[in-house]
FIMAR-766358 format. One record per residue: x, y, z of N, C-alpha, C, CB in turn. Coordinates in steps of 0.05 Angstrom, whole numbers, padded with zeros to 5 digits, always signed. Each point is the difference from the previous one (the first is absolute). Last residue first. Glycine has a CB too. Layout:
REM residues N
XYZXYZXYZXYZ...
//
This chain:
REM residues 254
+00173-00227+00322-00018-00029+00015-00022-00003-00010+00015+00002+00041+00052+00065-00076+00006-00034-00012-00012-00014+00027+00054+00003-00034-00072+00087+00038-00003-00007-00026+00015-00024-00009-00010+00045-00008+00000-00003+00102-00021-00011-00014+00003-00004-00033-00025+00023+00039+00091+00054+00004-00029-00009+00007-00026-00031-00004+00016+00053-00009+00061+00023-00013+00007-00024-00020-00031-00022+00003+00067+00003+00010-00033+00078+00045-00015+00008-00029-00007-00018-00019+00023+00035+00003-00032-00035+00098+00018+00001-00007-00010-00002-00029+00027-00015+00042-00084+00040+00044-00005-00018-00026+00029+00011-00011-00063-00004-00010+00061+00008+00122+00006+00014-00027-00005-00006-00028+00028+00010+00026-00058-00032+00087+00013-00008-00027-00009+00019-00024+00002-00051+00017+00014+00024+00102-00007+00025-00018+00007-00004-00028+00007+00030+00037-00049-00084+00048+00021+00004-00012-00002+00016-00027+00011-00040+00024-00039-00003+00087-00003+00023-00026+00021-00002-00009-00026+00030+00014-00003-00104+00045+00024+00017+00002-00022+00005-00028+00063-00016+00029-00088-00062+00001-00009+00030+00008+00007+00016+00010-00021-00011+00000+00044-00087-00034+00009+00002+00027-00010+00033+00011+00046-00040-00010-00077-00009-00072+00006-00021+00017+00007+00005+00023+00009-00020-00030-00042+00082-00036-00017-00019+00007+00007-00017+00017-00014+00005-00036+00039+00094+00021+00015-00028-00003-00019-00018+00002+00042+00011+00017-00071+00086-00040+00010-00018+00016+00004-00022+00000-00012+00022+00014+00027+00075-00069-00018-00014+00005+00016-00020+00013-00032+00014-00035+00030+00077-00024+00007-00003+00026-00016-00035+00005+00003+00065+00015+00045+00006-00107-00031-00025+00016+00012+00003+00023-00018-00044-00033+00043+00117-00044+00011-00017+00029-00018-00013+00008+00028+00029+00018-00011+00008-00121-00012-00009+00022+00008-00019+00025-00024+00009-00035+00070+00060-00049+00000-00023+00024-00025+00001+00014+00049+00002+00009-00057+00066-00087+00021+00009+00033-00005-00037+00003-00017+00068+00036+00012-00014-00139-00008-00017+00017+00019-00006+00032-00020-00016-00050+00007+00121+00014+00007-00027-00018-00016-00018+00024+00057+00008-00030+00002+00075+00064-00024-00002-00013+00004-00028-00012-00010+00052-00010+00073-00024+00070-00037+00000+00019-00021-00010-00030+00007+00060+00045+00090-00043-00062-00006-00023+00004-00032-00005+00012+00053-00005+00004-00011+00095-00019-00021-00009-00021+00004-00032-00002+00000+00049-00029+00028+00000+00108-00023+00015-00009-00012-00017-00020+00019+00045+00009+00074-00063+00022-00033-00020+00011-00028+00014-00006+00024-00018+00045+00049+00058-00079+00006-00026-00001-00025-00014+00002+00043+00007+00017-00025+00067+00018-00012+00007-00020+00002-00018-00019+00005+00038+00011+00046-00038+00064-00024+00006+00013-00026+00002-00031+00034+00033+00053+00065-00043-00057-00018-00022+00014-00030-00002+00003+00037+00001+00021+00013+00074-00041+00001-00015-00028-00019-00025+00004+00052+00015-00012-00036+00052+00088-00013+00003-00018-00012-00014-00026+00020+00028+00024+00060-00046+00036-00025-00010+00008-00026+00007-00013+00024-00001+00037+00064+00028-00062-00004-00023-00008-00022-00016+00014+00046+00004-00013-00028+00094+00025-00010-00018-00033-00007-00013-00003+00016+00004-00015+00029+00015+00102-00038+00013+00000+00000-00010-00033-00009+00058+00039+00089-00065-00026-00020-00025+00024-00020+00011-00010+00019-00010+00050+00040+00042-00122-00003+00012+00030-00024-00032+00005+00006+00077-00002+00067-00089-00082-00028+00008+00004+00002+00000+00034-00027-00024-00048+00091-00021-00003+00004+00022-00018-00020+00014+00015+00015-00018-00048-00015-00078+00060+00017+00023+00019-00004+00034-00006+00038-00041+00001-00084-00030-00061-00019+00006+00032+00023+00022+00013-00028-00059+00015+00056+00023-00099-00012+00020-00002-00020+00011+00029+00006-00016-00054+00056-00061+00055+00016+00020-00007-00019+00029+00010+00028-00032-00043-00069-00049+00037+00008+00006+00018+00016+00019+00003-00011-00033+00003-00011-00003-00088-00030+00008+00020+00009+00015+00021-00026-00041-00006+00084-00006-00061+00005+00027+00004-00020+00014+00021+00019-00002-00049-00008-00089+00014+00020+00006+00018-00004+00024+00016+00027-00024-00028-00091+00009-00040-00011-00020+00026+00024+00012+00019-00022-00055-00025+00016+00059-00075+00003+00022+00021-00006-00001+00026-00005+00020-00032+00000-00092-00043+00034+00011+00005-00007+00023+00018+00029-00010-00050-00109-00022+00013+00010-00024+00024+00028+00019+00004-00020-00061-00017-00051+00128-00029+00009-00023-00004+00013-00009+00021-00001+00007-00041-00034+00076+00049-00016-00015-00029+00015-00025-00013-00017+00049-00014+00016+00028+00102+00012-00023-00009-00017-00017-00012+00029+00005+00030-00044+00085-00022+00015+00005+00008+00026-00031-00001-00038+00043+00022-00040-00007-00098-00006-00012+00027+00038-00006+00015-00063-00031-00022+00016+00105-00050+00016-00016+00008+00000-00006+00024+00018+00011-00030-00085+00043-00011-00003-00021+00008+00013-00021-00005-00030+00017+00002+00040+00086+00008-00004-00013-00028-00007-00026-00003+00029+00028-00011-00027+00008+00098-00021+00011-00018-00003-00001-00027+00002+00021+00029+00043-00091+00046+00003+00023-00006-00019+00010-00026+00047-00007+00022-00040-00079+00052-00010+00005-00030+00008+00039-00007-00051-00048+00005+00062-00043+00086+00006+00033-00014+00003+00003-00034+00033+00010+00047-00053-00107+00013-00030+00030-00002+00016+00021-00012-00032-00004+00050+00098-00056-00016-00015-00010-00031-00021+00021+00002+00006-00058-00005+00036+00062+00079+00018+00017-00023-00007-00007-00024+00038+00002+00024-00071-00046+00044-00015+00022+00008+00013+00027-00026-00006-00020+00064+00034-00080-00045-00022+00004-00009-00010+00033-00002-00007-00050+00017+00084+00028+00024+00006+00007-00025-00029-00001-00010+00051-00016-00005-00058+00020+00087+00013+00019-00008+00005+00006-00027+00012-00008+00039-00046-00064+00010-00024+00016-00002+00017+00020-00008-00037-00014+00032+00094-00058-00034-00024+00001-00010-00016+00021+00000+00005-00038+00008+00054+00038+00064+00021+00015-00031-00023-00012-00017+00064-00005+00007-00101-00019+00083+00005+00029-00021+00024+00017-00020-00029+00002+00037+00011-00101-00009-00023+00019-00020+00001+00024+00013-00037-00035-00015+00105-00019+00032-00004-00005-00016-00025+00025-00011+00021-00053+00015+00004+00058+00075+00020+00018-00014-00006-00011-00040+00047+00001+00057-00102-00044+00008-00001+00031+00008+00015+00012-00019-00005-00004+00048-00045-00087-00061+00023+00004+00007+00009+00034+00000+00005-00052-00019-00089+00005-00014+00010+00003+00031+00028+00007+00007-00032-00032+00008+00002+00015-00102-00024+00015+00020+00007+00009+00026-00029-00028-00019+00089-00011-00046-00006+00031+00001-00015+00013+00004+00017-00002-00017+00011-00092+00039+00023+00022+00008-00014+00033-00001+00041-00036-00024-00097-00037-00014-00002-00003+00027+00016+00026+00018-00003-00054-00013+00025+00029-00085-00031+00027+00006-00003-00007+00032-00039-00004-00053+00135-00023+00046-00018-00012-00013-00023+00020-00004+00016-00044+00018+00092+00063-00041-00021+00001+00019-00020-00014-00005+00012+00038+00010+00067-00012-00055+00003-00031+00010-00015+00003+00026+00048-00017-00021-00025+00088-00042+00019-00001+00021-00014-00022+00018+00020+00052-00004-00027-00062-00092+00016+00028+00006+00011-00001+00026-00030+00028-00028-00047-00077+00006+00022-00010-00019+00019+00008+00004-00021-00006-00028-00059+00032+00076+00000-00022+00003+00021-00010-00016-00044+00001+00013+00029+00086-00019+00009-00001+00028+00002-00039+00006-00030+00059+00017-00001-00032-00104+00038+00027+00004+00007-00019+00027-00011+00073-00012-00080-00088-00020+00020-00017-00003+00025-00002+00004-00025-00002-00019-00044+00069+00036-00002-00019+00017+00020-00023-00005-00047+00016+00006+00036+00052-00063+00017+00013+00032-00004-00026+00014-00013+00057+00008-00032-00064-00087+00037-00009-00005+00008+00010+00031+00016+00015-00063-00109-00012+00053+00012-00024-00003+00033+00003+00000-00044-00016-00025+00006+00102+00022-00006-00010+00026+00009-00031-00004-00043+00035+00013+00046+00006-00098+00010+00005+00016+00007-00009+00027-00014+00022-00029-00050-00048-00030+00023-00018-00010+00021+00018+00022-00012-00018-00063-00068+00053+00067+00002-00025+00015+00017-00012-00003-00033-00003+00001+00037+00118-00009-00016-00024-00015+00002-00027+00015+00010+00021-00046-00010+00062+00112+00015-00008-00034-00014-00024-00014+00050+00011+00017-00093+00076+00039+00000-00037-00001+00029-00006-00013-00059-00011-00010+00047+00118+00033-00017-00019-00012+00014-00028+00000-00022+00038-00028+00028+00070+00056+00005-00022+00014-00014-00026-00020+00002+00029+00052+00059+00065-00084-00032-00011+00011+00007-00026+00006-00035+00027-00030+00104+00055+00032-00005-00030-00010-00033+00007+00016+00060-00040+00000+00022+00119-00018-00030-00013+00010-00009-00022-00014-00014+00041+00012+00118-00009+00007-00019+00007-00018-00025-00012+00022+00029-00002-00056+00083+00021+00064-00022-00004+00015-00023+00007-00021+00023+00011+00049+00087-00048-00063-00026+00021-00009-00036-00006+00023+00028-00005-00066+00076-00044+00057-00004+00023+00013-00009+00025-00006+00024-00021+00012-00059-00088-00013+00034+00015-00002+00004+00019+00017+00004-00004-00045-00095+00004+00056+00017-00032-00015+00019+00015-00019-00044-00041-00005-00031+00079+00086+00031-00003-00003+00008-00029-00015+00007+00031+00046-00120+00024-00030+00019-00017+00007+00034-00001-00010-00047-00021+00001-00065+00060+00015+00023-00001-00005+00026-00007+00009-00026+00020-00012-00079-00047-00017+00021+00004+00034+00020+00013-00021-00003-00052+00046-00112+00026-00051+00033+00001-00014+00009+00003+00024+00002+00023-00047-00103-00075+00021+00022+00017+00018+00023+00004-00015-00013-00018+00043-00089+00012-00097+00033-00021+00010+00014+00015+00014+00010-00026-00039-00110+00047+00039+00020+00002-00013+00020-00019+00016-00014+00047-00019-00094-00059+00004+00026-00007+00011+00016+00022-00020-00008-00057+00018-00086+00044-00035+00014+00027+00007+00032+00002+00017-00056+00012+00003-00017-00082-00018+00002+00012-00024+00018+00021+00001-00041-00013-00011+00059-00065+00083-00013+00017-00016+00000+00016-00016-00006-00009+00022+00041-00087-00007+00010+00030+00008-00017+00014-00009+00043-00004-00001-00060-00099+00041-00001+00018-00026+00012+00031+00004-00044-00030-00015+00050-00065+00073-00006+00017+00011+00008+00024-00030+00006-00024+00061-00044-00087-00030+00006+00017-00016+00003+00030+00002-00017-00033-00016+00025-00071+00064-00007+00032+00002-00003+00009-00016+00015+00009+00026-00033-00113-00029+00026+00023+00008-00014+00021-00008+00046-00023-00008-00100-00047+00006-00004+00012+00014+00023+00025+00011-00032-00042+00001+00020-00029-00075-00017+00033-00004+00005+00011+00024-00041-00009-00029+00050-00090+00025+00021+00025-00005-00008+00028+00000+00019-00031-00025-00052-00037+00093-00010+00013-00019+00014+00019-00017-00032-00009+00025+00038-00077+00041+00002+00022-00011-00017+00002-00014+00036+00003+00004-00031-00078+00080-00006+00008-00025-00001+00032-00003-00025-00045-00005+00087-00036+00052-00005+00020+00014-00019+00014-00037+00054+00004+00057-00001-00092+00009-00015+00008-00027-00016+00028+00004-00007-00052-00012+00093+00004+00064-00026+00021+00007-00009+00002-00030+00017+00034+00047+00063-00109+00005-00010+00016-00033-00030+00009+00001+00032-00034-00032+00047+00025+00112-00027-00009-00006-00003+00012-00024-00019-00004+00044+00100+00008+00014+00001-00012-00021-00027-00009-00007+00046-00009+00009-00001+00048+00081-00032-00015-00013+00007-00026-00022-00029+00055+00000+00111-00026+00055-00005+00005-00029-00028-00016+00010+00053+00001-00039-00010-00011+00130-00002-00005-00029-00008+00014-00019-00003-00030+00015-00001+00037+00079+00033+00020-00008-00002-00017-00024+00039+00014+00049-00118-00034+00006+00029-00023+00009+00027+00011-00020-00036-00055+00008-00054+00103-00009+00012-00001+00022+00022-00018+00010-00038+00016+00002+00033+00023-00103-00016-00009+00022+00006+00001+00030-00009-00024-00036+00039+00090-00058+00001-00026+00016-00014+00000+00021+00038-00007-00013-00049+00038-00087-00005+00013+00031+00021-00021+00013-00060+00018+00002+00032-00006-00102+00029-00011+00013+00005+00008+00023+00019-00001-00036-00099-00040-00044+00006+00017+00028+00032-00002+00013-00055-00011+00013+00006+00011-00113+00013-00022+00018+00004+00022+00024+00027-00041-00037-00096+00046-00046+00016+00013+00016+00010-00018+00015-00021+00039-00002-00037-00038-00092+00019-00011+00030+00024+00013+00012-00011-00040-00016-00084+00064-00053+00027+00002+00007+00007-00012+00020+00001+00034-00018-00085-00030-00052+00009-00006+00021+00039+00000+00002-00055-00026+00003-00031+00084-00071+00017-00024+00010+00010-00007+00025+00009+00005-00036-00066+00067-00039-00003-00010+00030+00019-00029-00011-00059+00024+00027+00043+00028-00101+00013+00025+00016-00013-00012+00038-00005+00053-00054+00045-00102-00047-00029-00003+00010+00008+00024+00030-00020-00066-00021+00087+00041-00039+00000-00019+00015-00030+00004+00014+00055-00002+00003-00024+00047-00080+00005-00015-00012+00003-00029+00033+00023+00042-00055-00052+00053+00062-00003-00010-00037+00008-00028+00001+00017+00045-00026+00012+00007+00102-00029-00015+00008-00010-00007-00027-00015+00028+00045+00101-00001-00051-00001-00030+00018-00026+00011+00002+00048-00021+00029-00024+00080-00078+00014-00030-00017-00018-00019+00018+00060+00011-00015-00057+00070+00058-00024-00001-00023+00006-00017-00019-00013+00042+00004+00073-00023+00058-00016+00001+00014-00031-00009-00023+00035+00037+00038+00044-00008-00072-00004-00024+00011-00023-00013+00008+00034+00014+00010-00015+00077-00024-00010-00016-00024-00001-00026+00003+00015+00029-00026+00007+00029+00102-00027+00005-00018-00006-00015-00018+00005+00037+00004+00080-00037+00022-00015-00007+00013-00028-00014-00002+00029+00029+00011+00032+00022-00074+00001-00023+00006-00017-00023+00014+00032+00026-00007-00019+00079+00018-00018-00011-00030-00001-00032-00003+00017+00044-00028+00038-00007+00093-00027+00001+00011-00024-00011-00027+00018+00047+00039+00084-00042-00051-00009-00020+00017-00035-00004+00009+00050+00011+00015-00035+00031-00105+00024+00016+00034-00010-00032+00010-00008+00075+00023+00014-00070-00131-00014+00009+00019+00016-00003+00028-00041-00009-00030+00076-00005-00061+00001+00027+00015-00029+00002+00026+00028+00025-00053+00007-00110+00001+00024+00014+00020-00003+00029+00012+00030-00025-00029-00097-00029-00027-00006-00002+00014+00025+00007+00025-00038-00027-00030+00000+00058-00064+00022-00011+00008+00000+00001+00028+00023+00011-00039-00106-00027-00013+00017+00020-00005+00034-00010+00015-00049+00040-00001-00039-00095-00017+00011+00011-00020+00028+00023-00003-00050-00015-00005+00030-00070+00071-00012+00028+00003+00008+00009-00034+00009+00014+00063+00003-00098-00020-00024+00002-00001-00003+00024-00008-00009-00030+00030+00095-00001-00007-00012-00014-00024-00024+00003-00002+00028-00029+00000+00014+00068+00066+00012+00017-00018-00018-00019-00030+00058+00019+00034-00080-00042+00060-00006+00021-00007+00001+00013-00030+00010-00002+00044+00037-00072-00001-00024-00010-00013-00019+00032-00009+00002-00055+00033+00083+00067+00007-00001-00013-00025-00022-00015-00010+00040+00000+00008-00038+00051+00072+00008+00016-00021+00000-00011-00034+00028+00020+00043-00040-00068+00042-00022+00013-00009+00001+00016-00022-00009-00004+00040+00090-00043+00000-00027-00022-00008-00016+00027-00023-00011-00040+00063+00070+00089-00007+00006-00017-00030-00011-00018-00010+00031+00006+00008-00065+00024+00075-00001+00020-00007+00013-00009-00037+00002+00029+00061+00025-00087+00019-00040-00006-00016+00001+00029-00025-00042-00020+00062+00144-00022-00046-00021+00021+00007-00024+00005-00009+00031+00014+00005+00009-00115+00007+00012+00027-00018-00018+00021+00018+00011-00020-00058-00011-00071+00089+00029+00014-00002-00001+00029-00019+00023-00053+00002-00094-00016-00038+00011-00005+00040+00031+00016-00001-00024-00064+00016-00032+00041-00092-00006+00028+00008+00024+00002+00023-00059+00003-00011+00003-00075-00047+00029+00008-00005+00026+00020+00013-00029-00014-00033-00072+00001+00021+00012-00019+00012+00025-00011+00007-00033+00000-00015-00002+00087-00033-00013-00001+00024+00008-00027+00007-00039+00034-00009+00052-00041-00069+00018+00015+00010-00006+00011+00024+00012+00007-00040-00073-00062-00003+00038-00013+00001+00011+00016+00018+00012-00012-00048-00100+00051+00028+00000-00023+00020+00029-00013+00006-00047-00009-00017+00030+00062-00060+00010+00011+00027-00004-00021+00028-00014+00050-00023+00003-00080-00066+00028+00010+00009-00003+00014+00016+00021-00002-00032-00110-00010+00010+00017-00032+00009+00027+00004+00008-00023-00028-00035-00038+00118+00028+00007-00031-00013+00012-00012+00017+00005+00010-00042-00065+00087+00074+00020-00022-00004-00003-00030-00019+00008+00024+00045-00054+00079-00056-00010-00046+00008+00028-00007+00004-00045-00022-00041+00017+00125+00023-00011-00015+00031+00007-00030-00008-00049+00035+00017+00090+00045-00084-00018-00022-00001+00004-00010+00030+00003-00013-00053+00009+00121+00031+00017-00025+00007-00028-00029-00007+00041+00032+00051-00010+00085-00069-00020-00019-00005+00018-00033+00004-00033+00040-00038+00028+00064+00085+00015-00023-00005-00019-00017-00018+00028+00002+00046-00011+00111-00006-00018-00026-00005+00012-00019-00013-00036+00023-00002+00078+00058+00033-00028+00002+00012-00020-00028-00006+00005+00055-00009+00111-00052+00007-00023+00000-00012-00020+00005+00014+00017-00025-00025+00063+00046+00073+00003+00002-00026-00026-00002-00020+00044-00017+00016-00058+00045+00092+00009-00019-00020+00009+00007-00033-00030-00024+00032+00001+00071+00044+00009-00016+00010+00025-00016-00019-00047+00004+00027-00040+00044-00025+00023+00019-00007+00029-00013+00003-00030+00039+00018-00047-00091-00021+00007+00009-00034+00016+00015+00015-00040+00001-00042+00001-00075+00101+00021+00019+00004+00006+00015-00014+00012-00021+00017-00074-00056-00032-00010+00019+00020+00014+00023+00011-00021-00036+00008+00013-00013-00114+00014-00002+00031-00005+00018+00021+00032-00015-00023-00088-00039-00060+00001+00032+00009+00012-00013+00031-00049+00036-00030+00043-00104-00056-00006+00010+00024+00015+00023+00011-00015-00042+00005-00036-00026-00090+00017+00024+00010-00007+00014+00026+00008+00006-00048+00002-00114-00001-00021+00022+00011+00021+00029+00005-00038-00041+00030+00018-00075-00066+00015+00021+00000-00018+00030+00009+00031-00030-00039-00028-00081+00053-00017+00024+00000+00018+00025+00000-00037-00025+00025
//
């Protein structure tokens, strides 16, 4: 089912509208089975990229999402069941380890749309040794994927490392944050994998108060788009709460 779909972020985004076919095939199923170890986000991108007419490297992560998001209730029916394994421990200091069937509703991630009237934040900012005005915007996904690969190939971190790990993710949220700078001719500040070294460089160059600003405007236009749904729910076997995140890959090879 091919269809055209209006992205909920246009200032946001490179394209205002997408025309993508909803049916996953048979090869994606392979490759979705095939999957284990890579970055879900690269999964998606590439089944993405073969469905969409346009070029599916320039949409942002959030465009992605979104579109996903709308692969998988197309092509997996928009209620299913998820297992959740419990990893509380008990009163005898064991791992539960209980498999919680638990029923969704994809649809039910957030959707949070920019309004008609959003403007894109700027900052001014220090790269090299010229200070100009950058607008804040997404980088593209092939982007965000390679940062994530830089840190997992490069300097031999796991995504685990660059969730939690303090000093890991925030040189991540940093160089990520140097991907958003787009200047007004709409050269993007790092528009390819080789400038990754340089992210950090360009943070020093810049007052505390900036580089929190940058941050800060960062998360401004991550707010928008599809948000994670947080479930909350109880262990059946030993009734410990447990807090689960629909992961992006989600259900599509059970």
């Amino acid at each position: 089912m091919r269809k055209t779909i209006i992205l909920p972020t246009p200032q946001l985004s490179y394209y205002k509208e997408v025309n993508v076919d909803l049916d996953m095939k048979g090869d994606h199923y392979i490759e979705l089975a095939e999957s284990k170890g890579r970055i879900p986000e690269e999964v998606a991108l590439s089944i993405t990229r073969s469905l969409m007419e346009e070029d599916a490297n320039k949409l942002t992560l959030t465009d992605l999402k979104y579109i996903f998001t709308l692969i998988k209730i197309n092509s997996l029916e928009n209620n299913y069941t998820a297992n959740v394994t419990c990893t509380l421990l008990k009163k005898d200091k064991k791992i539960c380890g209980h498999v919680n069937k638990f029923d969704i509703r994809l649809s039910d991630s957030d959707l949070n749309a920019t309004p008609a009237d959003y403007k894109v934040p700027e900052i001014d900012f220090i790269i090299g040794e010229t200070e100009k005005t950058y607008k804040i915007l997404p980088p593209f996904c092939n982007i965000e994927i390679g940062l994530y690969d830089y840190f997992i190939t490069e300097k031999n971190v796991s995504i685990d490392q660059i969730i939690n790990d303090t000093k890991t993710a925030t040189e991540f949220a940093l160089m990520r944050a140097v991907c958003h700078l787009v200047d007004k001719e709409g050269n993007r500040v790092i528009d390819d994998f080789s400038k990754f070294e340089t992210a950090l460089d360009m943070i020093k160059l810049n007052k505390f108060s900036r580089v929190t600003d940058l941050l800060a405007k960062v998360k401004e236009v991550d707010s928008f788009g599809v948000q994670s749904k947080q479930y909350t729910i109880k262990c059946e076997e030993c009734g410990g709460t447990l807090n689960f995140r629909l992961p992006f890959l989600h259900g599509l090879t059970s």
